[in-house]
C-alpha positions in Angstrom: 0.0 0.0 0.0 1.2 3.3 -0.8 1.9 6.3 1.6 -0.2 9.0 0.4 -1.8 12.3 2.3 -4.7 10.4 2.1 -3.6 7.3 4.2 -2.1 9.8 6.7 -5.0 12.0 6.7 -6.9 8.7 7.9 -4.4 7.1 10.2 -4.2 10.2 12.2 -7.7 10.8 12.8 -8.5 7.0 13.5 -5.7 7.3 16.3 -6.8 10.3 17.8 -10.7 8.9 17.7 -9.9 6.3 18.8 -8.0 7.7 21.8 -10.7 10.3 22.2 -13.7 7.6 22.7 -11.9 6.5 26.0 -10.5 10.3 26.9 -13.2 12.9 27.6 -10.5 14.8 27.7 -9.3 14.9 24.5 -12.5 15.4 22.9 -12.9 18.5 25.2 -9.6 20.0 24.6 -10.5 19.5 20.2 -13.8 19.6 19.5 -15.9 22.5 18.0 -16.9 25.0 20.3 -17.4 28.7 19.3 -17.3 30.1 23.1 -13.4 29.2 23.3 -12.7 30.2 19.4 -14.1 33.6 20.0 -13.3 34.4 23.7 -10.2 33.0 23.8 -8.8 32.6 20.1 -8.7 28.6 19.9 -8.8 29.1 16.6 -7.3 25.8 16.2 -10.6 24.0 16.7 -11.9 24.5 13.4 -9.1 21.9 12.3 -9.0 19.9 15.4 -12.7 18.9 15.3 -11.9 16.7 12.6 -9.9 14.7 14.3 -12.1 13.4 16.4 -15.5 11.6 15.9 -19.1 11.0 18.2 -18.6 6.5 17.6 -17.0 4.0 15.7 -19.6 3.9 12.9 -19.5 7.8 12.4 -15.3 7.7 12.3 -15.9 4.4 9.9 -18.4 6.4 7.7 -16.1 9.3 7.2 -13.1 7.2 6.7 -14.1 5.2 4.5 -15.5 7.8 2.1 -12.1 9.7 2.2 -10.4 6.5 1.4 -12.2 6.0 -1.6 -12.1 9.4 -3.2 -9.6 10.9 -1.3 -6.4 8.1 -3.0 -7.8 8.5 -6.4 -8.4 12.5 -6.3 -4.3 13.0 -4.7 -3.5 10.6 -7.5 -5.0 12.4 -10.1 -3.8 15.7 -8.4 -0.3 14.2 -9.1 -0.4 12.1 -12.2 -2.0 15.1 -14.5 0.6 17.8 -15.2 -3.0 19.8 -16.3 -4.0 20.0 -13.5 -1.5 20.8 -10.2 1.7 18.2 -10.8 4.6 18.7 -8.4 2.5 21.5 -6.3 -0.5 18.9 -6.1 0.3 18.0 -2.5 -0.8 21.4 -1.3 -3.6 21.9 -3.0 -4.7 18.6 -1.9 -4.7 19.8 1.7 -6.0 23.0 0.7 -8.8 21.3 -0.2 -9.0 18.9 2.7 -7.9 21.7 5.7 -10.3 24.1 4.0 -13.4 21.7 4.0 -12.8 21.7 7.6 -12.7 25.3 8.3 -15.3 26.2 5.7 -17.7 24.2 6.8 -17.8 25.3 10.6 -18.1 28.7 9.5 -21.5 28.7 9.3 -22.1 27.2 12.8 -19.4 29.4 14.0 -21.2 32.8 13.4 -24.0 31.0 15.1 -22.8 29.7 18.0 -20.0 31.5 18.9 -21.7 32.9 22.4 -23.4 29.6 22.8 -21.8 27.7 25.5 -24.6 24.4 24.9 -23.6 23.6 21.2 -20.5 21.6 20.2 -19.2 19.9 16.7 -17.2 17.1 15.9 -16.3 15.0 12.8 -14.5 15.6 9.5 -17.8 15.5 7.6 -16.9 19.0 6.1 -13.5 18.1 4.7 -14.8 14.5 3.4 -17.3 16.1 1.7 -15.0 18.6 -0.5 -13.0 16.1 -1.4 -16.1 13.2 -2.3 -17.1 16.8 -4.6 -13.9 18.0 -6.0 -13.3 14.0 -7.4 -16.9 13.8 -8.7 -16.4 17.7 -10.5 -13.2 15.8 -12.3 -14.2 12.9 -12.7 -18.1 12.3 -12.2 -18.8 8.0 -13.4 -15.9 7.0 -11.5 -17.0 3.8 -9.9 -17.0 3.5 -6.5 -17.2 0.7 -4.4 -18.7 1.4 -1.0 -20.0 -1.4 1.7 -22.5 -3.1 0.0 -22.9 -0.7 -3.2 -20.4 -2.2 -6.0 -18.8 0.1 -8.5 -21.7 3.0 -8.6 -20.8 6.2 -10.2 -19.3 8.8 -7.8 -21.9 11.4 -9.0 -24.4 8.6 -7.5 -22.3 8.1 -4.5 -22.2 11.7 -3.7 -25.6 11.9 -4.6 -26.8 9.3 -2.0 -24.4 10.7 1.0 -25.6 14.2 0.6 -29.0 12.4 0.9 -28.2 10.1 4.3 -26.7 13.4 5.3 -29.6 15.5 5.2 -31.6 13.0 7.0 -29.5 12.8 10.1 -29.2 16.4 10.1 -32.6 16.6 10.3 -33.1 14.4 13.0 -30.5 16.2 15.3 -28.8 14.5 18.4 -25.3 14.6 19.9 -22.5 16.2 18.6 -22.4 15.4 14.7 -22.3 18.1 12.5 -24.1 16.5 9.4 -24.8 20.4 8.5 -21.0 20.3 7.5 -21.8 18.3 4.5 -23.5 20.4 2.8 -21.3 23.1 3.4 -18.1 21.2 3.1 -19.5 19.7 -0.7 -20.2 23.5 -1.5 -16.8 24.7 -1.3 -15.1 21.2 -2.6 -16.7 22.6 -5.8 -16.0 25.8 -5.9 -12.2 25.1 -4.9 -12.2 22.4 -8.0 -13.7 24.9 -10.6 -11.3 28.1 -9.3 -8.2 26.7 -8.6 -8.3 23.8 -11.5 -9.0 27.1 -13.8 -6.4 28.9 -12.4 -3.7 26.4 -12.8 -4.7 23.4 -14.9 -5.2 23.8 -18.5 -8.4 21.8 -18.2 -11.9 23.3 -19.1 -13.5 21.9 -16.1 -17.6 22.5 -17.5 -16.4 20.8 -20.6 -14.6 18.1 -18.8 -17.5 17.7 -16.4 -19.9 16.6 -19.4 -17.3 14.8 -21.3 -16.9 12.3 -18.2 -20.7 12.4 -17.0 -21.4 11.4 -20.7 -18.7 8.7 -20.3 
């Protein structure tokens, strides 16, 4: 297996998880909370939330979705000189660090004086990168649990779906919110930045792949 962002991106928050589901502690000291961002400028916490998840199966959902976009999006990132080449690696955590921060804004400006609501999870970041791969490359088949090789467009398509049902049904600590917000600026980073410095047309592209 190869070492890639990705893999380290996932290692590192299953450790810390992990170590967090027996550690109050830990959680306490990373998690979202806009009381000790804006009173005491932890602004830190908008990147350490994602290292940290509410159980098992919430770390194993976001993990697993990262895996399967995230190796194939750095790989891409890499591989095509049209699109970022040696500077790839940064963009890729652009992307990644971004979703994170990007998609706690929202709840940020929200909650910053409330001292009852907290956040946890890499939702935000998984989602811009499940979004950026499907802008690029939209039938890449994806193998997911019990779903065999659907097309990521279909993929995304159903997790912003399962998303917007547990957000709407509320509970704990998960930020399913982030999603939305996370997917949001996962395209918008794809269409700027790939314009910017790739010489791809990314609208053409889009329908050239979807058409497949």
């Amino acid at each position: 297996m190869d070492i890639t962002i990705t893999l380290v991106i996932v290692v590192l928050t299953v450790v810390v998880s992990l170590m967090g589901f027996n550690n109050s502690k830990i959680i306490d000291n990373l998690i979202f909370y806009g009381p000790a961002i804006a009173q005491r400028n932890q602004y830190y916490r908008f990147i350490t939330c994602g290292l940290i998840h509410a159980d098992f199966m919430h770390l194993a959902f976001n993990m697993l979705a990262l895996y399967s976009f995230g190796v194939i999006l750095e790989r891409q990132f890499f591989a095509s000189p049209q699109i970022f080449g040696r500077e790839a690696g940064v963009y890729y955590l652009m992307l990644y660090v971004g979703g994170l921060i990007v998609s706690s804004m929202p709840d940020y400006f929200k909650h910053r004086d409330n001292y009852y609501f907290r956040s946890l999870g890499a939702s935000g970041a998984v989602s811009a990168v499940i979004f950026s791969c499907i802008v690029l490359y939209p039938r890449l088949p994806i193998s997911f649990f019990f779903l065999p090789g659907i097309p990521g467009w279909l993929f995304g398509l159903l997790y912003m779906i399962i998303s917007a049902y547990l957000n709407k049904q509320g509970g704990g600590n998960i930020n399913h919110g982030a999603h939305l917000w996370g997917a949001v600026y996962g395209i918008v980073f794809t269409v700027l930045f790939v314009s910017l410095k790739g010489n791809i047309n990314v609208w053409e592209n889009f329908l050239y792949n979807l058409r497949g």
